[in-house]
C-alpha positions in Angstrom: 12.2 7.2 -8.2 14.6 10.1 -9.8 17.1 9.5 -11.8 20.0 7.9 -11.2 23.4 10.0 -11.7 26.0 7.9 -10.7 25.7 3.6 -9.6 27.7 4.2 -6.4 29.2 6.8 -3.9 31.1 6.4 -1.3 31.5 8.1 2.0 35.3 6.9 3.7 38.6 8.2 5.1 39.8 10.5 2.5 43.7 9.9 2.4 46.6 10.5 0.1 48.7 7.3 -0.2 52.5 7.9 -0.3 54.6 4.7 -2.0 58.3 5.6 -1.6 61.3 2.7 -2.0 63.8 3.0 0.8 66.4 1.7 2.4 66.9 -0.7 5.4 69.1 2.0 6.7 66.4 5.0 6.5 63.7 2.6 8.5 66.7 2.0 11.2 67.1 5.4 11.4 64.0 6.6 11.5 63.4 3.5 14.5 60.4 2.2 12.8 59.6 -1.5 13.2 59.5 -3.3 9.4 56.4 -4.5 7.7 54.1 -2.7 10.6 51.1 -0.2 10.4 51.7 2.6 12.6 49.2 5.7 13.8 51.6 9.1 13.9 50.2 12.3 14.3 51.0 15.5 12.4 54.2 16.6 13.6 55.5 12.6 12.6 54.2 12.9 9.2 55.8 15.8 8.4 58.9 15.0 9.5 59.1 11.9 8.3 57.9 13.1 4.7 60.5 15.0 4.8 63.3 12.5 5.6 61.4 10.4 2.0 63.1 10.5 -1.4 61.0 10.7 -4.4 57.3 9.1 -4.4 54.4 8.7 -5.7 50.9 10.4 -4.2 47.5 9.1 -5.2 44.6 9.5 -3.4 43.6 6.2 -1.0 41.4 5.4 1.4 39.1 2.1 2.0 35.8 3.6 0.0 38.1 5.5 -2.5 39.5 2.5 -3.8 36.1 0.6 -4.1 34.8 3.4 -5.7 38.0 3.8 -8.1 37.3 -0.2 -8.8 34.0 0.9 -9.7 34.9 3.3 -11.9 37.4 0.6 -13.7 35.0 -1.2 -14.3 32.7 1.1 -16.3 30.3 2.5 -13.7 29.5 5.9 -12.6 30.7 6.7 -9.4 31.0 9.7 -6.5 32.9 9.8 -3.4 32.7 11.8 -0.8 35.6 12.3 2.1 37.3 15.2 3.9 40.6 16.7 3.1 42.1 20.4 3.7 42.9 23.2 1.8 46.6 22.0 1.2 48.7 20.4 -0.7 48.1 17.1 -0.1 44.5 17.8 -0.2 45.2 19.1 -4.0 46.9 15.4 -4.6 44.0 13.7 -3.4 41.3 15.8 -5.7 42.9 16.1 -9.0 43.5 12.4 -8.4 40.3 10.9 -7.7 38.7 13.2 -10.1 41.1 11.8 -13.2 39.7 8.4 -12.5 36.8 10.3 -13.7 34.8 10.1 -10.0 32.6 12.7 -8.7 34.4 14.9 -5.8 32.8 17.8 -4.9 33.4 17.6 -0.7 34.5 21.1 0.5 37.9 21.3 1.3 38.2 22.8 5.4 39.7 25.3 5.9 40.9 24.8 9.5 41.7 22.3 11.8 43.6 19.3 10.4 45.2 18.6 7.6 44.7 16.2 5.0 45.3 12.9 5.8 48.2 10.4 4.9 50.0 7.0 4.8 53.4 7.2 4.1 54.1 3.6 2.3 57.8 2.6 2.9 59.0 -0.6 0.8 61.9 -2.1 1.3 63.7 -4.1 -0.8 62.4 -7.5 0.1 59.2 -6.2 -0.7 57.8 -5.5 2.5 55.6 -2.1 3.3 56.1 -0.3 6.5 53.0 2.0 6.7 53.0 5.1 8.9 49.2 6.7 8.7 48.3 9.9 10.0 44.2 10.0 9.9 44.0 14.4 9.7 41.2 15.7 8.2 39.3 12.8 6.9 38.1 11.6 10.6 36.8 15.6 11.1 33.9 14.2 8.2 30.1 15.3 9.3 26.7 15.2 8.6 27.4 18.7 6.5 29.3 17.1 4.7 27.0 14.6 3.1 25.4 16.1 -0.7 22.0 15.0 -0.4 22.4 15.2 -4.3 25.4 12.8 -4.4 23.5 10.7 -1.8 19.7 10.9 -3.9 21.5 10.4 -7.3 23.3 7.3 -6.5 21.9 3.8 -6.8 23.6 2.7 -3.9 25.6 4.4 -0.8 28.5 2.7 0.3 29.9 3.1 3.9 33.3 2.6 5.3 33.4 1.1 8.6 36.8 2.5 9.3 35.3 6.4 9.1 33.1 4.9 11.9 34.9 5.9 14.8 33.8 9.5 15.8 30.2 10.9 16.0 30.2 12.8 13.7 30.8 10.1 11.4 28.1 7.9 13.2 25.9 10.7 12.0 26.5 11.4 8.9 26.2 7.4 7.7 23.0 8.2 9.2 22.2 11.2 7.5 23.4 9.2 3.8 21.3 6.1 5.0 18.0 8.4 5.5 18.2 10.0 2.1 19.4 7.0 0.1 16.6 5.7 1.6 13.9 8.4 1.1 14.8 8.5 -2.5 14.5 5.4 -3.0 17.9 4.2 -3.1 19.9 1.4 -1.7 22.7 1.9 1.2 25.7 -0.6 1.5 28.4 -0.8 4.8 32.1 -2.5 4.4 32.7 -3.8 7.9 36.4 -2.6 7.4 38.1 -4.7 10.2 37.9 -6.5 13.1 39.0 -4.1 15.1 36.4 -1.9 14.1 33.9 -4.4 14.7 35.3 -4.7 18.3 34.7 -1.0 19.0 31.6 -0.7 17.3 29.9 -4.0 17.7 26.1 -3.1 19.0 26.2 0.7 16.9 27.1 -1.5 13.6 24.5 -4.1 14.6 21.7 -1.3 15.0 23.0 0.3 11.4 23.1 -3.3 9.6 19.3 -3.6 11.2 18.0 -0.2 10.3 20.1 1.3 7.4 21.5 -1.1 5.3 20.5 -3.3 2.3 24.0 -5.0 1.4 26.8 -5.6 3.9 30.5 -6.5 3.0 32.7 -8.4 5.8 35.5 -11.1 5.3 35.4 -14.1 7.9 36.9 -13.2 10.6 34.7 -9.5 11.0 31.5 -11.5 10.6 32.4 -14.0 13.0 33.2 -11.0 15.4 30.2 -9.3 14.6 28.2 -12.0 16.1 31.0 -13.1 19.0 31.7 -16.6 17.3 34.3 -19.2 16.1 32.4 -20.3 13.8 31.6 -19.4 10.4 28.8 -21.7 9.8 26.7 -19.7 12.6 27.8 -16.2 11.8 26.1 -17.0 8.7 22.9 -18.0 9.9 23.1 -14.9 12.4 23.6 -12.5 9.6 20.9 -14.1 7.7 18.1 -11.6 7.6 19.8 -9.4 9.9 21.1 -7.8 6.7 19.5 -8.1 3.4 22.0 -9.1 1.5 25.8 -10.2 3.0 28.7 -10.8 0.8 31.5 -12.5 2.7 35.1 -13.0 1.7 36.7 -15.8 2.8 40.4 -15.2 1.2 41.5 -17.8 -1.2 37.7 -20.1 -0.5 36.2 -17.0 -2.2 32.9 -16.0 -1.3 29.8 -16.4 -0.2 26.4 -14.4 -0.2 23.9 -14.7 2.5 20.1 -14.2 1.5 16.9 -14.5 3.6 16.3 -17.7 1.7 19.9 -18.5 -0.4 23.4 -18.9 0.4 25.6 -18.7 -2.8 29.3 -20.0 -2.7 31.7 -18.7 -5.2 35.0 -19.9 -5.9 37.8 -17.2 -6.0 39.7 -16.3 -9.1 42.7 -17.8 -10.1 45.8 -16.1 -9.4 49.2 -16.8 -10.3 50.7 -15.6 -7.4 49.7 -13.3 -4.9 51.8 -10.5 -4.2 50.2 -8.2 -2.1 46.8 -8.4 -0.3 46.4 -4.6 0.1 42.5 -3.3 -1.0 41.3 -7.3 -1.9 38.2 -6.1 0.4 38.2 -2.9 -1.5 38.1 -4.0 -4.9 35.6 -7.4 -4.2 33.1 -4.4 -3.1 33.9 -2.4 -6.2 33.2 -6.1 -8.4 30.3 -7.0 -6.5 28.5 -3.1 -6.8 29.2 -2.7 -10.1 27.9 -6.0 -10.8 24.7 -5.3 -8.6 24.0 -2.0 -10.2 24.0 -3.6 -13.3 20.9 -5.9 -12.6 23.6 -9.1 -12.5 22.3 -12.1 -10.5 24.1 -12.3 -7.2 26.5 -15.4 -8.0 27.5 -13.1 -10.9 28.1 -9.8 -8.6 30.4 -12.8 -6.2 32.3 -13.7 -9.6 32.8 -9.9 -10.5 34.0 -8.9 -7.2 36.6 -12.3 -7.1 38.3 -11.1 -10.5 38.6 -7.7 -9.4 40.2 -8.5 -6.2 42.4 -11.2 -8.1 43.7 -8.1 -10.1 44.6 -6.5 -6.8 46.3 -9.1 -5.2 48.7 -9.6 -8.2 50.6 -6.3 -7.5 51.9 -4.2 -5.2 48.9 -1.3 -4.8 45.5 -1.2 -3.8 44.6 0.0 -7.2 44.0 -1.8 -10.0 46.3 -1.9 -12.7 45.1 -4.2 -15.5 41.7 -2.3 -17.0 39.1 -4.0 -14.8 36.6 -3.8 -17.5 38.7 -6.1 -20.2 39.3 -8.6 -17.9 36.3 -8.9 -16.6 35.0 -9.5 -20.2 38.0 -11.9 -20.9 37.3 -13.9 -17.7 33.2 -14.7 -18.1 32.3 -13.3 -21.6 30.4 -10.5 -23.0 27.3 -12.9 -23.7 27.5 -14.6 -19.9 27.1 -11.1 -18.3 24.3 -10.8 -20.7 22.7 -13.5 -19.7 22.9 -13.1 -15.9 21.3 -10.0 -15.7 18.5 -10.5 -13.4 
């Protein structure tokens, strides 16, 4: 096997994440409905960007965020995603590349550009998100660095990139050279929704491409067209490898050939925003697999990280990932665990 560069990259919707405070008033008169995710196309954004005081731009996405936990937590990561030769596509590399992740995706140079969700909160704490998808659904099979891809210990897929062919091929392309290097390829079933869409193309992928799967409840259950939880599980089990399963505040559970772990989720003191709890339980639970951790311990890791997430506003973490993760189970228990 060659050498491993990085533990994990990620292939996802490359998109710049706008957080702006605002008034009731601007959200009336912009006639948007409050606390509701909306697709707008490019002519929207722009005018709507430009109707926003002040914000802040960071680079977001589904796998961006996983892969920023990752990198929270100590681990070498890479990311791979579309934007354009613009500004916002500017905002979205220097970002991701501070957190000190690997981003070397070509901008394009036509065509779309870079994608966005434009984050209004209101006073009362509610986020009105307005997402214009842009570049980052234009991703290809070109676009995936067999080095990135050989390099990493494991591939993680975003199933919300899933929805063009192009995409479809280029998760195939990442799974075949994870694969014929040796390496390990992991797919986020993203939402429901997407599940809906993509039901028997995702079922194929979890069967031929992927080692580890990430769902919460209710994207397993509609994986396999069921109510209940107790047979999704024994559906999944050895359809995929290895499936980690949120299940909000029950926590988690992992699904082996021949083991099902339960794991308790982390304590939080209040839960203020649910925004990337998916996205950061991946990030635990990778880092914690790349590691040689037992699988209970990946669970535990990905539970704390997610508790972080869920204790703010953002789908970033804010508290350092690494110290807490310490704090929580010990230098001498991760020790211990490794398998």
């Amino acid at each position: 096997m060659a050498e491993t560069h990085t533990h994990v990259a990620g292939i996802g919707n490359a998109i710049v994440d706008v957080l702006v405070q605002v008034d009731e008033s601007l959200l009336a008169e912009l006639g948007l409905t409050k606390g509701v995710m909306t697709l707008i196309d490019a002519d929207q954004a722009e005018a709507i960007y430009a109707r926003l005081p002040a914000a802040i731009e960071c680079s977001g996405g589904s796998a961006a965020n996983t892969i920023a936990g990752i990198a929270a937590l100590g681990g070498r990561a890479a990311y791979i995603g579309k934007v354009h030769n613009d500004q916002f596509g500017q905002v979205f590399r220097h970002d991701i590349r501070s957190a000190g992740i690997v981003f070397n995706t070509k901008d394009s140079t036509s065509g779309s550009p870079t994608a966005r969700c434009l984050i209004l909160v209101t006073s009362d704490a509610q986020r009105t998100m307005l997402t214009y998808l842009g570049a980052c659904v234009e991703l290809g099979p070109d676009d995936v660095d067999a080095e990135v891809i050989s390099g990493a210990a494991v591939t993680y897929l975003e199933g919300y990139l899933f929805d063009r062919p192009e995409a479809k091929r280029a998760f195939q392309r990442a799974a075949e050279i994870a694969h014929e290097s040796g390496r390990l390829v992991s797919l986020s079933l993203s939402d429901p929704f997407c599940v809906d869409r993509h039901r028997d193309a995702f079922l194929d992928l979890i069967a031929n491409h992927v080692d580890v799967l990430f769902a919460n409840e209710a994207e397993l259950c509609a994986l396999y067209r069921t109510d209940s939880f107790d047979d999704a599980v024994r559906q999944v089990r050895g359809h995929a490898q290895i499936a980690a399963v949120t299940r909000g505040p029950r926590g988690s559970v992992v699904v082996t050939a021949d083991a099902t772990h339960v794991v308790g989720a982390d304590p939080v003191e209040s839960v203020v925003d649910t925004t990337g709890a998916g996205d950061l339980y991946a990030a635990g639970f990778l880092y914690g697999f790349t590691q040689g951790l037992d699988l209970t311990t990946c669970a535990l890791l990905g539970g704390i990280a997610a508790g972080e997430v869920i204790s703010h506003f953002g789908a970033r973490p804010v508290a350092p990932l690494a110290d807490l993760a310490q704090s929580r189970l010990g230098t001498g228990y991760l020790a211990e665990r490794r398998k």
